[in-house]
C-alpha positions as CSV (number, residue, x, y, z in Angstrom):
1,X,12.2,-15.3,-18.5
2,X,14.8,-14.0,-21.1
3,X,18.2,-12.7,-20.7
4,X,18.7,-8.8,-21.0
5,X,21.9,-9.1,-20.9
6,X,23.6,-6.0,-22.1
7,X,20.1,-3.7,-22.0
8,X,18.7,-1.3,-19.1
9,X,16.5,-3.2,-17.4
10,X,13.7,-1.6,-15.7
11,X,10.3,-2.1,-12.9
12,X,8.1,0.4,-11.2
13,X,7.1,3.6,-12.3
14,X,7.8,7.2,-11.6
15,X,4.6,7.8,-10.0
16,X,3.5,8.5,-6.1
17,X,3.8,5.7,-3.8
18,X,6.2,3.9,-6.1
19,X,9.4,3.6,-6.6
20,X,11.6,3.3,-10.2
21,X,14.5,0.4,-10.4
22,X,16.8,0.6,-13.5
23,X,19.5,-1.7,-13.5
24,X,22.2,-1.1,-16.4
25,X,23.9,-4.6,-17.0
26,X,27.4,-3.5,-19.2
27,X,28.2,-0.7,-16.8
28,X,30.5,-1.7,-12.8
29,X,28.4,-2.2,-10.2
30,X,27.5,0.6,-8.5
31,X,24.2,2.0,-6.4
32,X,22.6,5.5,-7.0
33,X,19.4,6.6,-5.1
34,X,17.1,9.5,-5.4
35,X,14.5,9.9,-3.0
36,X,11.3,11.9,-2.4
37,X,11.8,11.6,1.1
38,X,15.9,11.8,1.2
39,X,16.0,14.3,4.3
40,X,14.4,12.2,6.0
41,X,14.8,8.6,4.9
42,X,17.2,8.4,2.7
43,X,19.7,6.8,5.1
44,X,16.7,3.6,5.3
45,X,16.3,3.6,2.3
46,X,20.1,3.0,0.9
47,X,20.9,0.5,4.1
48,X,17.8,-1.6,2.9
49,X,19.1,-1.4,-0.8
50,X,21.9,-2.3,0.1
51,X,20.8,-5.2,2.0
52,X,18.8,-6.8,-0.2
53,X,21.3,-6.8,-3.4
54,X,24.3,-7.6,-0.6
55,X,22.4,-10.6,0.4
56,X,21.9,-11.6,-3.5
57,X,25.9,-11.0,-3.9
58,X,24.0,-9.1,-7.2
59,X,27.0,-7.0,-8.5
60,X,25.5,-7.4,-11.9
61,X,25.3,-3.5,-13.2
62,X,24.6,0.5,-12.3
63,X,21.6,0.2,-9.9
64,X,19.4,3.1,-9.8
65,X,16.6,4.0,-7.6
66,X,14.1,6.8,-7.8
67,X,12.0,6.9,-5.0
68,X,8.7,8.5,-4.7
69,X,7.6,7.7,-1.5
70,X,7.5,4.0,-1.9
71,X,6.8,1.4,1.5
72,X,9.3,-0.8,1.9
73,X,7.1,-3.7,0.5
74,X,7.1,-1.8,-3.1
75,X,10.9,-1.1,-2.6
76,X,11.1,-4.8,-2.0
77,X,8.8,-5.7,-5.1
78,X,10.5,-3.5,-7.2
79,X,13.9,-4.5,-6.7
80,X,12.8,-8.4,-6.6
81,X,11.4,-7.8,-10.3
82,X,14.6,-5.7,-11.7
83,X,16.6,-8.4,-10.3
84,X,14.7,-11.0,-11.7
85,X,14.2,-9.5,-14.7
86,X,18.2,-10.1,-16.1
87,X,17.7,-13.4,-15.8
88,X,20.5,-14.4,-13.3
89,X,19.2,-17.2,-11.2
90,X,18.6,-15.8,-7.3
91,X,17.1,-18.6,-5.8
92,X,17.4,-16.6,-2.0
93,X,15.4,-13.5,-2.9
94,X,12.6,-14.2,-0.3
95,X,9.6,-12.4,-0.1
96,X,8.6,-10.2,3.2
97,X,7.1,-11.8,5.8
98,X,3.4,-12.1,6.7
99,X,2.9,-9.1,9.3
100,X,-1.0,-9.0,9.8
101,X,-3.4,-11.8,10.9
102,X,-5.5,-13.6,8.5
103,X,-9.1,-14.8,10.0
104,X,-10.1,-17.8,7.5
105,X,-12.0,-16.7,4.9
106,X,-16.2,-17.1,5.0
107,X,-18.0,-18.6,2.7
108,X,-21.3,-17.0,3.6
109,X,-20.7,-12.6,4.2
110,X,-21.8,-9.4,2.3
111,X,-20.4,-9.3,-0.9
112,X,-22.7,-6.0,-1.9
113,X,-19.6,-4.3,-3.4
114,X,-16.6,-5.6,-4.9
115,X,-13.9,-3.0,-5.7
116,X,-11.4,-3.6,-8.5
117,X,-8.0,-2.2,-8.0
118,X,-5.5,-2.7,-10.8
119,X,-2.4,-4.9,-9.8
120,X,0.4,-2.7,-10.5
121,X,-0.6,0.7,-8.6
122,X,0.9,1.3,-5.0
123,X,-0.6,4.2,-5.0
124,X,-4.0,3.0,-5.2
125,X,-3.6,-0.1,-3.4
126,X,-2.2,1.0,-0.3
127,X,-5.4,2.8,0.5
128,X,-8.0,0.4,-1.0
129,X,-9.5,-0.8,2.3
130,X,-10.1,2.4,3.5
131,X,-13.3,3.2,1.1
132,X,-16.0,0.7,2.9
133,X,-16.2,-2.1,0.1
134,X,-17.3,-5.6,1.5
135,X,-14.0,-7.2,-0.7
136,X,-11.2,-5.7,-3.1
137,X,-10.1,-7.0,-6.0
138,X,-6.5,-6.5,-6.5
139,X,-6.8,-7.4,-10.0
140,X,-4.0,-9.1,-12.4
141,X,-5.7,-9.6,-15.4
142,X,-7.4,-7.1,-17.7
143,X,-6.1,-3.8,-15.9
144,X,-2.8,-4.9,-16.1
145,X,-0.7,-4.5,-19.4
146,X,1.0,-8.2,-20.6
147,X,4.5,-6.1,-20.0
148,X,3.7,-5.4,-16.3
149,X,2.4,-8.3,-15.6
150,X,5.6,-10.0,-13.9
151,X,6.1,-6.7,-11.8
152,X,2.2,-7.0,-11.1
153,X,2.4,-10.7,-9.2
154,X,5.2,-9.8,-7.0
155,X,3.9,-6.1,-6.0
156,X,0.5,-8.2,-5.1
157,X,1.7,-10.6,-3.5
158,X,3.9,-8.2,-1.1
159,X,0.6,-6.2,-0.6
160,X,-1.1,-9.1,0.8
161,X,1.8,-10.1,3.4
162,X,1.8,-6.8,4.5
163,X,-1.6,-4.5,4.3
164,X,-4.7,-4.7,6.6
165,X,-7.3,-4.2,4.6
166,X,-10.2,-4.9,6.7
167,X,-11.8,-6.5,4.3
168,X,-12.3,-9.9,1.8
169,X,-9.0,-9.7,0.0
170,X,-9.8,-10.8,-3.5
171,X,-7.4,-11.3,-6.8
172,X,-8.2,-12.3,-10.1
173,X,-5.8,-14.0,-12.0
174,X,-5.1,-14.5,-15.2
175,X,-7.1,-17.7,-17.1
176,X,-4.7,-20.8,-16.8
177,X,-5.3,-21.5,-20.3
178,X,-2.4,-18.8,-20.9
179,X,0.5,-17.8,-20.4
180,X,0.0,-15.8,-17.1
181,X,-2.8,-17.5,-14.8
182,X,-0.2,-20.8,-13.8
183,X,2.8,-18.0,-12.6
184,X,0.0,-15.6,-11.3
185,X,-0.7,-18.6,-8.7
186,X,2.8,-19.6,-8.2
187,X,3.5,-15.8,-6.2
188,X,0.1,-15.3,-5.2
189,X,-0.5,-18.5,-3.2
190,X,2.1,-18.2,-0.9
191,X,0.7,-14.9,-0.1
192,X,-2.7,-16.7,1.2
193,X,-5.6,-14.5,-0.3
194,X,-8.7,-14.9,0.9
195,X,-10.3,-16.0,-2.8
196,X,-9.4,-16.2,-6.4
197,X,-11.8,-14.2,-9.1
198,X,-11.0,-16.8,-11.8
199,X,-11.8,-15.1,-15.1
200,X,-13.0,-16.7,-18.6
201,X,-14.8,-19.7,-16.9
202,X,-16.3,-21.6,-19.5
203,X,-16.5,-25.4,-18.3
204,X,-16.3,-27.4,-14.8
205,X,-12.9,-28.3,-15.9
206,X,-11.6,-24.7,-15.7
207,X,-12.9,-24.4,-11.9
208,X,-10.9,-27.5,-11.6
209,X,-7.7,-26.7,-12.8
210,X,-7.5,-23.5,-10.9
211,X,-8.7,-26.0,-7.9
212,X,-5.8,-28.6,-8.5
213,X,-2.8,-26.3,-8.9
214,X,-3.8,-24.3,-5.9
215,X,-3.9,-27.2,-3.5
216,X,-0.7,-28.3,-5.2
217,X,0.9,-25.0,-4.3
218,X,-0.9,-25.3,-0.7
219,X,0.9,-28.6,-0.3
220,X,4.3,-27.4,-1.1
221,X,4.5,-24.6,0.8
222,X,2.3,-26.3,3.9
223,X,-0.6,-23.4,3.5
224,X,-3.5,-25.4,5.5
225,X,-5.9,-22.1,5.2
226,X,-8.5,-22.4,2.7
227,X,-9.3,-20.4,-0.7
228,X,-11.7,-19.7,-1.8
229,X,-13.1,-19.6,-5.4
230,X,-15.3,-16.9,-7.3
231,X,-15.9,-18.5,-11.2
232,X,-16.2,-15.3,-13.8
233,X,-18.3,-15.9,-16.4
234,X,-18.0,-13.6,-19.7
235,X,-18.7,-15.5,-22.7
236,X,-21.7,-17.2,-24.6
237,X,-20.2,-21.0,-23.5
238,X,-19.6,-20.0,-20.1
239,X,-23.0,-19.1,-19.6
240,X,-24.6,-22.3,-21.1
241,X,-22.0,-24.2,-18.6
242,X,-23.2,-22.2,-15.5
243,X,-24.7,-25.0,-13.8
244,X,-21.6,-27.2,-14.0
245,X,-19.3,-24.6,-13.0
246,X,-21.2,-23.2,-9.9
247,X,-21.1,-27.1,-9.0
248,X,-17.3,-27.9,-10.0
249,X,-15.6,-27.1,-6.5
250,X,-16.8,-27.1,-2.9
251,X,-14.4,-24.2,-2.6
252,X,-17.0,-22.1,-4.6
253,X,-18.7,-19.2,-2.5
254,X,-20.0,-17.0,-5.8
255,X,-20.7,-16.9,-9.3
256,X,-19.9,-13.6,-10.9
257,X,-21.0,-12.1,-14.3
258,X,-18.8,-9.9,-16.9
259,X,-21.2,-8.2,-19.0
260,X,-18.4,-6.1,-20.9
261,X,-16.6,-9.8,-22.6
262,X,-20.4,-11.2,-22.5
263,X,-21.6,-8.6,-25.2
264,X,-18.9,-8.8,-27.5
265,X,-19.1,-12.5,-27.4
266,X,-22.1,-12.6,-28.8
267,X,-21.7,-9.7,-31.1
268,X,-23.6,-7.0,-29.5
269,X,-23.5,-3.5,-27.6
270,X,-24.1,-3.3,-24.0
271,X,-26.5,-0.7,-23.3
272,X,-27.5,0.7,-20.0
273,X,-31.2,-1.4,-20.0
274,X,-29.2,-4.4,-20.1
275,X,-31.7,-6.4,-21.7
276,X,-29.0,-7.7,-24.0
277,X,-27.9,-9.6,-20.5
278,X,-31.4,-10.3,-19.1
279,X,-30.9,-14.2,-20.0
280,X,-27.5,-14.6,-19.2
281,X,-27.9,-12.6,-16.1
282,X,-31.1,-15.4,-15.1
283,X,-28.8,-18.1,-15.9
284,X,-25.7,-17.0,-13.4
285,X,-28.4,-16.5,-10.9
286,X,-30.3,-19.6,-11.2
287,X,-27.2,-21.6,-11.4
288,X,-25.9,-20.1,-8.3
289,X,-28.5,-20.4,-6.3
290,X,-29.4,-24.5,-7.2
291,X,-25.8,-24.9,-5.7
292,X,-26.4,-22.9,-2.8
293,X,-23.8,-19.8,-3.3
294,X,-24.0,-16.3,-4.1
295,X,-25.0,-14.3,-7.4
296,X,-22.6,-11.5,-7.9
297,X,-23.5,-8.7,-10.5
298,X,-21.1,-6.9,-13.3
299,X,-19.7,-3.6,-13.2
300,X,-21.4,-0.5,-14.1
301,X,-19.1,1.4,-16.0
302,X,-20.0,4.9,-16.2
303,X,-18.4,6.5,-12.8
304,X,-20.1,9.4,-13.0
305,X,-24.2,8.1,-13.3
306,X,-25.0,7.8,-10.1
307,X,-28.5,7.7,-11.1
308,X,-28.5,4.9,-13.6
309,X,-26.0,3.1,-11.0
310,X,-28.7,2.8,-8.6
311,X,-31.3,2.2,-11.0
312,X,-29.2,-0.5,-12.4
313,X,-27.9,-2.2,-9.0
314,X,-32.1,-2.0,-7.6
315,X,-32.7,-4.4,-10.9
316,X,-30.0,-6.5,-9.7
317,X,-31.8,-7.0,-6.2
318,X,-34.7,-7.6,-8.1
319,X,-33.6,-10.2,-10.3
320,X,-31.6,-12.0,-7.1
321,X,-28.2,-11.2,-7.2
322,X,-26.3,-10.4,-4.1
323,X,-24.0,-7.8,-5.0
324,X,-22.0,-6.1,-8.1
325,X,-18.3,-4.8,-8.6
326,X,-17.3,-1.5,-9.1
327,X,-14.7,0.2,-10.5
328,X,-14.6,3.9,-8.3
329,X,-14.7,4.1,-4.6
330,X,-17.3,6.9,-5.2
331,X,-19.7,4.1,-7.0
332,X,-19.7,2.5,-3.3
333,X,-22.5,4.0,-1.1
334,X,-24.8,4.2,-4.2
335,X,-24.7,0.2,-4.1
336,X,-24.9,-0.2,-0.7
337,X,-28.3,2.4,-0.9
338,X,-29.8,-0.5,-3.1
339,X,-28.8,-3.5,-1.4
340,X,-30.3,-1.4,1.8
341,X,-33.9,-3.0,2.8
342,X,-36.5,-0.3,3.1
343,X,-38.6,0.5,6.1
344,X,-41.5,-1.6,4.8
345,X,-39.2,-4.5,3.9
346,X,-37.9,-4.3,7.5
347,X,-41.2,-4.0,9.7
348,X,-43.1,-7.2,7.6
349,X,-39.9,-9.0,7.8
350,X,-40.4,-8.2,12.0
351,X,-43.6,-9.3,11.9
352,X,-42.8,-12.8,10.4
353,X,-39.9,-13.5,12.8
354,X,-42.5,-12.9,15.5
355,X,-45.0,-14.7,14.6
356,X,-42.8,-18.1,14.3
357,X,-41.7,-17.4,17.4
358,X,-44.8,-17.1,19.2
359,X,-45.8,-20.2,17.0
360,X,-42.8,-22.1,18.5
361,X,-43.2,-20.9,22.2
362,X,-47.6,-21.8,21.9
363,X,-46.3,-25.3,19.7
364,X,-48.7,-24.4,17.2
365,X,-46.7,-26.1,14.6
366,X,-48.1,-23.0,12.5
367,X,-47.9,-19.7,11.8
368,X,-49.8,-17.1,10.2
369,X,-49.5,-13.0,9.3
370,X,-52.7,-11.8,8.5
371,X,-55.0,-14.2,6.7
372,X,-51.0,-15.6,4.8
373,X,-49.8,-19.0,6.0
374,X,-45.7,-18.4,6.5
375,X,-43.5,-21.3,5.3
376,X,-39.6,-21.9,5.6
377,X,-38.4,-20.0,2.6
378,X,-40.4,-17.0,4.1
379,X,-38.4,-17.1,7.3
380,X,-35.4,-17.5,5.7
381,X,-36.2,-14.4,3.6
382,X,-37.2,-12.6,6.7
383,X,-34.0,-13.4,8.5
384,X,-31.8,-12.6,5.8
385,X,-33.3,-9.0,5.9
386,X,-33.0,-8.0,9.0
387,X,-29.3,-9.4,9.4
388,X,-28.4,-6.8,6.8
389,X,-30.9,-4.1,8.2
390,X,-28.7,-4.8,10.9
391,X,-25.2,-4.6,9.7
392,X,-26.4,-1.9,7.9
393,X,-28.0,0.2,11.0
394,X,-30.8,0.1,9.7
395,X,-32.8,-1.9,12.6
396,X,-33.7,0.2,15.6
């Protein structure tokens, strides 16, 4: 991190549900706060301030604050980055602690929608489990500018230890062949997410880096909860190497697909029919599937198609994968609709469950609908449908 010694050093923005942290290093030490909410926090909101830099003994510069109706877990993130950001050496700034209860993570749930939420945006974080997503993805990577990407980590990682999402709490990092992805898991770690989207997958080995610094990370700081892995693959190599990758880590739950990278990899357009994907789109699925995980679909980036959404996500079913991201909580229900078994799917799916049960209870050893012999993978099938008919509410 360099020295900004003698410049304003700045974190945050001057947006809604943030907060604004300039720090003036070759002016005395003093503390000036504006508030949003001064009537009737302001008095909280100088004591914690005050707190935090008095426990630093940081008397490094004017510190000002412009609130805009920040929680105190952004106050906290913003101030940790200013102060980090001079480069003075604060080995005590500790983060908050974990407030909510984690449940380990599952390997096997719905994973129809995946909602991407860009790293450094209180404002739409703080309300990101609210929309009915099966996972967020509080992302670090490509919605987050290389200049924000410090203030990123530590607003993240503060989100976790604090917010209920009610949900699979997902963050992509950056690759660890740069810069960012090795830092990214230094703050996020700690934090104990439920699974890292690791992006640019190209080769078993890049599952396995990811997989070796994390369970370093778990050992220092004594994390014994698992997490989990979701590979991303978005290039032309990645997808030839999607067998060894969805086989690199027993920590994989998912292989996902970035059609957006994809195309321009090979030099193409994406188009709405996709069939610029169709082959790399077989290839994430079958590799998934031979190692017995998840298929996970890319975004569809036109928010306001509704129609092609659902067209699109009903080709996903169709070719096998289990769900998609999105990028607008209003892109949501319109997935959900197409994961959604119909009526007809449900009632044969009833049928077979019946008839290997009756089959077990009269020891048949076999079962039959109709004039069609039913075998395992059938059943299975069968199953599947009307657990999600039933989280659903679809099953009467």
């Amino acid at each position: 991190m360099q020295n900004h010694s003698n410049q304003t050093i700045r974190a945050g923005r001057a947006v809604k549900n943030d907060v604004q942290v300039e720090i003036r290093l070759d002016e005395p030490f003093s503390i000036e706060i504006n508030s949003s909410v001064q009537s009737l926090f302001g008095h909280q909101i100088r004591e914690f301030i005050q707190k935090f830099l008095f426990d630093l003994n940081f008397k490094e510069g004017a510190v000002s604050v412009n609130d805009y109706g920040a929680l105190d877990y952004v106050l906290h993130a913003r101030l940790e980055s200013a102060v980090r950001k001079t480069g003075k050496k604060h080995s005590s700034i500790e983060p908050p602690k974990q407030h909510i209860h984690l449940p380990n993570p599952q390997r096997q749930q719905l994973r129809r929608s995946r909602l991407y939420i860009p790293g450094n945006t209180p404002e739409y974080i703080i309300n990101a489990g609210l929309f009915g997503a099966d996972s967020i993805i509080l992302d670090l990577e490509d919605s987050v500018m290389p200049d924000h990407k410090f203030e990123a980590r530590i607003l993240v990682r503060n989100a976790l230890l604090n917010i209920d999402f009610n949900c699979e709490r997902i963050v992509r990092i950056n690759p660890l062949r740069g810069d960012y992805g090795k830092q990214d898991l230094e703050y996020i770690i700690p934090a104990k997410p439920d699974v890292l989207l690791v992006p640019k997958c190209e080769s078993r080995q890049d599952v396995l880096a990811v997989e070796t610094e994390i369970q370093r990370l778990q050992h220092h700081y004594n994390i014994d909860r698992p997490i989990l892995l979701m590979p991303l693959i978005e290039t032309a190599k990645g997808i030839l190497h999607a067998e060894e990758i969805a086989a690199a880590s027993a920590n994989t739950i998912a292989l996902c697909f970035g059609a957006e990278d994809f195309t321009a990899s090979i030099g193409v357009e994406r188009t709405k029919e996709e069939k610029e994907s169709l082959f790399a789109k077989s290839m994430i699925i079958l590799a998934a599937k031979a190692a017995n995980i998840q298929a996970l679909d890319t975004v569809f980036s036109d928010v306001e198609d509704m129609d092609g959404l659902f067209k699109s996500t009903c080709n996903s079913v169709a070719l096998g994968f289990d769900g998609r991201g999105i990028i607008h909580p209003g892109q949501i229900k319109t997935v959900h609709n197409a994961f959604a078994p119909g009526a007809e799917q449900i009632n044969y799916a009833e049928q077979v469950v019946q008839a290997i049960e009756q089959a077990a209870e009269q020891k048949t050893g076999v079962a039959a609908l109709g004039s069609k012999m039913i075998d395992a993978p059938v059943v299975r099938r069968a199953r599947k449908i009307l657990t999600l008919a039933e989280i659903m509410g679809l099953k009467k």
